[in-house]
C-alpha positions as CSV (number, residue, x, y, z in Angstrom):
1,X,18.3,20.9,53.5
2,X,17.7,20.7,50.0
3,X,17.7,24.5,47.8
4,X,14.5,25.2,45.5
5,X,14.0,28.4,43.0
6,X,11.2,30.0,41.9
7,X,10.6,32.2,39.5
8,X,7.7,34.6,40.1
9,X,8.0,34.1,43.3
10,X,6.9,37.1,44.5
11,X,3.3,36.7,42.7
12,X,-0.1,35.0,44.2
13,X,1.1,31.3,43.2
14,X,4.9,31.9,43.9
15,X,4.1,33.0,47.9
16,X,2.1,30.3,49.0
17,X,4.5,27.7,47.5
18,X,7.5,29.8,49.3
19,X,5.4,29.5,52.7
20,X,4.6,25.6,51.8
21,X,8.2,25.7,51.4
22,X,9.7,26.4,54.0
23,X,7.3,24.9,56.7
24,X,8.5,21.8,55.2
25,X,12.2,23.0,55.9
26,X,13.1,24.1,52.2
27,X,15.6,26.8,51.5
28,X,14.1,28.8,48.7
29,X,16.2,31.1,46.1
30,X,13.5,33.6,44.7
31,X,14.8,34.8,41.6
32,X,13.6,38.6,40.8
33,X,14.5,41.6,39.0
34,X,14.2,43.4,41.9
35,X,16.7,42.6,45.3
36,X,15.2,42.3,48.8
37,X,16.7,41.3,51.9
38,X,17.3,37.4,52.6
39,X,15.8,35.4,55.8
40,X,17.1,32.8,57.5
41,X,15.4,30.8,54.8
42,X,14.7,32.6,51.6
43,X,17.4,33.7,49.6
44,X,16.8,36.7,46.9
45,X,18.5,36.5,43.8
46,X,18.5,38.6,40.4
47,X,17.2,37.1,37.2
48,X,16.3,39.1,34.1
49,X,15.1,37.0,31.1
50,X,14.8,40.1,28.7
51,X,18.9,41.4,29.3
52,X,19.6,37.8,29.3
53,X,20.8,37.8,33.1
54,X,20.9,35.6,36.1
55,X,22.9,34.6,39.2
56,X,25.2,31.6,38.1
57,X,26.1,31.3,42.0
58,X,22.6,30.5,42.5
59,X,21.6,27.8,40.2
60,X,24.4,26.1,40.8
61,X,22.9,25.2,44.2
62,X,19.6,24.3,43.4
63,X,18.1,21.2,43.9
64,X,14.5,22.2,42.0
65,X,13.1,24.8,40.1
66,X,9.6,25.7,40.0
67,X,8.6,28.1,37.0
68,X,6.2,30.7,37.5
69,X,7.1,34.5,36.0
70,X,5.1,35.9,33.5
71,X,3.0,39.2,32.7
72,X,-0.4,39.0,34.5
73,X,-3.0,38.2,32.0
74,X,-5.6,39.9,33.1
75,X,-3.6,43.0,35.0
76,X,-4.6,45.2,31.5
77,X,-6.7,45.3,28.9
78,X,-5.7,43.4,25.8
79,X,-3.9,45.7,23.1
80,X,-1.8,43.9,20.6
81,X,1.4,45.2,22.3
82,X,-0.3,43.4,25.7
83,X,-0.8,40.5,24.1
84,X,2.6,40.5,23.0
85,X,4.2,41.2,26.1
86,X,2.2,38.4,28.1
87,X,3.6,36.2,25.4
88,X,7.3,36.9,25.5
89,X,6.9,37.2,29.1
90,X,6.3,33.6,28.8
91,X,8.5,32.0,25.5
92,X,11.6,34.2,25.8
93,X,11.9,33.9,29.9
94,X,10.9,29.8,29.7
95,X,13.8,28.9,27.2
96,X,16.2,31.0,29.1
97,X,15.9,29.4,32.4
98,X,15.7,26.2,30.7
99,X,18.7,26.6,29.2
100,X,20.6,28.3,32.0
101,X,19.5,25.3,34.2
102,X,20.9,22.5,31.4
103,X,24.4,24.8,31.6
104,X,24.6,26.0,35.2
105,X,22.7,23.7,37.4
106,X,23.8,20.1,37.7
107,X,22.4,19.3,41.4
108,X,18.4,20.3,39.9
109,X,17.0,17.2,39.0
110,X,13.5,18.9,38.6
111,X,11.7,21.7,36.6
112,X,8.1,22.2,37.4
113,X,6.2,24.8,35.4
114,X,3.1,26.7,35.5
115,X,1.0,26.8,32.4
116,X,-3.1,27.5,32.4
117,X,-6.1,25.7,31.1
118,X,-6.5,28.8,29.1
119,X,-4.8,26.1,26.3
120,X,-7.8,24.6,25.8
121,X,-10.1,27.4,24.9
122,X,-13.7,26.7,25.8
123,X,-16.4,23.8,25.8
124,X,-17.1,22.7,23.0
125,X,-19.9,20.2,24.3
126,X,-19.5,16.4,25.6
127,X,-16.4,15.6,28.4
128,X,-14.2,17.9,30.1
129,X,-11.2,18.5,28.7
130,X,-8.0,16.4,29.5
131,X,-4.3,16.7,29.5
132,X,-4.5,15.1,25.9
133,X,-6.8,17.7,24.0
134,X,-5.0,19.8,21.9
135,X,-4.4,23.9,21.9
136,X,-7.1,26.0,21.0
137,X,-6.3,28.2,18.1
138,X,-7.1,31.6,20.4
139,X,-4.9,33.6,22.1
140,X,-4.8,31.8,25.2
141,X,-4.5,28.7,23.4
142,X,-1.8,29.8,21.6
143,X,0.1,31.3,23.8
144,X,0.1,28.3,26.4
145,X,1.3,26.1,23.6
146,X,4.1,28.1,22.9
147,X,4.8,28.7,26.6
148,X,4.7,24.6,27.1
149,X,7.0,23.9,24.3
150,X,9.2,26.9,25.5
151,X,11.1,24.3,27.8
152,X,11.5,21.0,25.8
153,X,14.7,21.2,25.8
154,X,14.9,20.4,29.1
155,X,13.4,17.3,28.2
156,X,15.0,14.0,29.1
157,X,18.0,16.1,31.2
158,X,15.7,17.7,34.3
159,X,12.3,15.5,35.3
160,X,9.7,18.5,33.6
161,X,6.4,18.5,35.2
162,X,3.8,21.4,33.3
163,X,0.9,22.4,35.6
164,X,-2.1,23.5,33.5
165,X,-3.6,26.2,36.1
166,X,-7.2,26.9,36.7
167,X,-8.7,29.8,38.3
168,X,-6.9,30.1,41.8
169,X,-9.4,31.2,44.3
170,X,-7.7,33.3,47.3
171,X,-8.4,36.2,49.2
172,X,-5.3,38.0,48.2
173,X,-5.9,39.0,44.9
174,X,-7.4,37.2,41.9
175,X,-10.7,36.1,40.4
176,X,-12.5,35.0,44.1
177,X,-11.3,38.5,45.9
178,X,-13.2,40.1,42.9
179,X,-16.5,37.7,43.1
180,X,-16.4,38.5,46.6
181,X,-16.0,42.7,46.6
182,X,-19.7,44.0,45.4
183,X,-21.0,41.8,48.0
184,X,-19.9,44.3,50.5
185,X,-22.3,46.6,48.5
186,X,-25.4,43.6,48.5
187,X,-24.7,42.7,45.1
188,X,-23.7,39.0,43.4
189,X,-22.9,39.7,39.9
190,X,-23.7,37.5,37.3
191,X,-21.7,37.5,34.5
192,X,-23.7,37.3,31.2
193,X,-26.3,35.0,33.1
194,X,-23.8,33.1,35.1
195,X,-24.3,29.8,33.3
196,X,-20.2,29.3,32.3
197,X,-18.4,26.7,34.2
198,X,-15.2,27.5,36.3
199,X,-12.3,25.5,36.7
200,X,-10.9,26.9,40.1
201,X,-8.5,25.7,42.9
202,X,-8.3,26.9,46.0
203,X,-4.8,28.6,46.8
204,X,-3.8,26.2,49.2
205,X,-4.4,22.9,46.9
206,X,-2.6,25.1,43.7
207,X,0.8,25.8,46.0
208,X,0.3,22.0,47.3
209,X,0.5,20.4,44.4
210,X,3.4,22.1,43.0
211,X,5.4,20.9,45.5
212,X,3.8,17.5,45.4
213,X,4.9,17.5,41.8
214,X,8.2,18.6,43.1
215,X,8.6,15.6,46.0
216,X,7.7,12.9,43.7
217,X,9.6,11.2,41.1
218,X,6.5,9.6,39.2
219,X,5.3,12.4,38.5
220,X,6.5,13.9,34.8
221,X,4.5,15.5,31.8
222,X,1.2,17.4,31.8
223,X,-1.3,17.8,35.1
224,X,-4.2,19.7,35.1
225,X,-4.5,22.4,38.2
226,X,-7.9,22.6,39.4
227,X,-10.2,21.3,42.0
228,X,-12.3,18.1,41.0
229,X,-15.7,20.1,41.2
230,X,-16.2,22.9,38.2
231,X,-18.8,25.1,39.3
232,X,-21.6,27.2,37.4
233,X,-20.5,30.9,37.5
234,X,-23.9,31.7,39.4
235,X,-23.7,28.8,41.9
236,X,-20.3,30.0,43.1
237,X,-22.0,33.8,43.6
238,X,-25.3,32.0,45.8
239,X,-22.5,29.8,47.8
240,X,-20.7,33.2,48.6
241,X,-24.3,34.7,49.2
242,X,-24.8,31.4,51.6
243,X,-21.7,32.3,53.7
244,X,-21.9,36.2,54.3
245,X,-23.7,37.1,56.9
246,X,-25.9,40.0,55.1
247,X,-28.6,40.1,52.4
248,X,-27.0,40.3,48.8
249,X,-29.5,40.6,45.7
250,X,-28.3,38.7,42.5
251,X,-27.6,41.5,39.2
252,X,-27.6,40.0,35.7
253,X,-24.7,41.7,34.5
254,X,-25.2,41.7,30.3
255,X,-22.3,40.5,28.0
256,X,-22.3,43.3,25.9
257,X,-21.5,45.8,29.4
258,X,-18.5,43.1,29.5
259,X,-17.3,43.7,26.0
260,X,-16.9,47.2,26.6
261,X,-15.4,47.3,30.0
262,X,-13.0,44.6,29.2
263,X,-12.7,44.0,25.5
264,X,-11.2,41.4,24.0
265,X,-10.5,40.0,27.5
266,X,-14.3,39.8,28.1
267,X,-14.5,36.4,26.1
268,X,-12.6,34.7,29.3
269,X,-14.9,36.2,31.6
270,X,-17.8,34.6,29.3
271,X,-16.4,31.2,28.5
272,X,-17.3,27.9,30.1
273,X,-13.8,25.6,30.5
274,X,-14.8,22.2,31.9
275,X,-11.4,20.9,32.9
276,X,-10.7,17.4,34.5
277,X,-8.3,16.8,37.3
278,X,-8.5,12.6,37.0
279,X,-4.7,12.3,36.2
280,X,-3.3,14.3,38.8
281,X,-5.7,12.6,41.5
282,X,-4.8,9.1,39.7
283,X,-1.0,10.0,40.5
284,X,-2.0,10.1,44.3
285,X,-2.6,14.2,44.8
286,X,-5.4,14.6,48.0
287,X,-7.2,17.9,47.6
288,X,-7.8,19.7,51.1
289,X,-10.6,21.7,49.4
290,X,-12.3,19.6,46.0
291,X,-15.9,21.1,46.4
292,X,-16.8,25.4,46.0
293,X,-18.2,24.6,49.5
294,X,-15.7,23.6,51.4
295,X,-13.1,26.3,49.4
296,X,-15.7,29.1,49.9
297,X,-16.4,28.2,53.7
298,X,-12.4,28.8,54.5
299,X,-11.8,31.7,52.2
300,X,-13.9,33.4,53.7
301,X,-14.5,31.9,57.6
């Protein structure tokens, strides 16, 4: 039985993968800052990139790591000492797992890492954006840039796979579970007009992936994490309005309510990314759910 970390484990991302996990007979190590009681087949152990901590004993038996932690970046609004903290969250715990992993673990052969196609800002017209565009020069941009480069080191010692992560649809928590809430209330908000393109993935596909990045050996460098089908922010609310079983009235919600419920943070809300998932798909990847039909329908059958 072969041993695999994560890091954030305990988050939306880091769960599914841990259930993906072990129904495929995985041991998992979840390391956390916080202890909790072990299973038959998830092991906790501590980790603390800011004192510099982690179980030794624990790295030393894994076989893979997969890289999630990091302040959520939409869980506040966006002060400058926010921003900061999603940042180091990011930089400061990437290089020290990295490095720990070079030192400690000799049996992992594999590093996968989350980053987000918040690194490549928003349309600027023409094709969708691939795994060879460069950074945006916002914060999002920059921030994934510096995240990426936060494990090089690893490079050419551990296989280092960096998933660019769209907008995860699941009915847990995140972006779909808020689309979905005023419904209950007959309302589909549409978010300055609507017209900006998402770049989602279902929950299932995101957590599939990562450990189809994991499994295979040909896979190394930069993938793209979304679903083959970007969809207009007001098509996504009328295919939710198409699956609930009550009557729901569109409401134009203006950018400028945005700006000042949300701030800074309002210009992700706003922006249309068009993000291309051709090189993950080329590398053999099988999405359960590529269309906002097909994802919507489960979510919320």
């Amino acid at each position: 039985m072969k041993t695999i970390g994560i890091t954030g484990g305990t988050g939306l991302v880091g769960r599914a993968i841990t259930r993906l996990l072990v129904d495929k007979g995985y041991k998992v190590i979840i390391f956390s800052r916080t202890q909790r009681p072990d299973t038959e087949f998830i092991n906790y152990a501590h980790w603390d990139a800011d004192r510099q901590e982690i179980d030794i004993t624990a790295l030393q038996a894994l076989d893979g790591l997969i890289h999630l932690a990091g302040e959520g970046v939409a869980d506040k609004r966006w002060t400058t000492q926010r921003k900061q903290q999603i940042l180091e969250s990011r930089t400061i715990g990437t290089s020290f797992i990295t490095s720990r992993l070079i030192q400690h673990a000799p049996r992992c052969k594999t590093f996968v890492s989350a980053s987000a196609i918040g690194y490549y800002g928003s349309d600027k017209g023409g094709e969708p954006f691939t795994e060879t565009d460069n950074p945006s020069s916002d914060f999002l941009g920059s921030t994934c840039a510096a995240w990426e480069n936060a494990s090089k080191e690893i490079e050419g010692k551990i296989r280092r796979v960096l998933l660019r992560i769209g907008i995860v649809f699941s009915n847990d928590a995140g972006a779909f579970k808020e689309f979905v809430k005023p419904t209950k209330f007959g309302i589909a908000p549409l978010l300055g007009g609507g017209r900006q393109i998402i770049s989602w993935i279902h929950i299932y596909d995101m957590a599939a992936m990562f450990v189809y990045a994991l499994e295979n050996e040909a896979i190394n460098g930069i993938y793209n994490g979304v679903a083959p089908a970007p969809v207009m922010q007001k098509l996504l609310m009328h295919t939710i309005r198409h699956y609930k079983s009550w009557f729901i009235i569109p409401l134009p919600v203006p950018s400028f309510v945005l700006k000042i419920m949300l701030g800074e943070m309002s210009v992700e809300v706003l922006k249309s990314a068009t993000v291309s998932c051709t090189k993950i798909e080329n590398a053999g990847f099988r999405f359960q759910y590529p269309t906002i039909g097909k994802a919507v329908a489960q979510l919320l059958s």
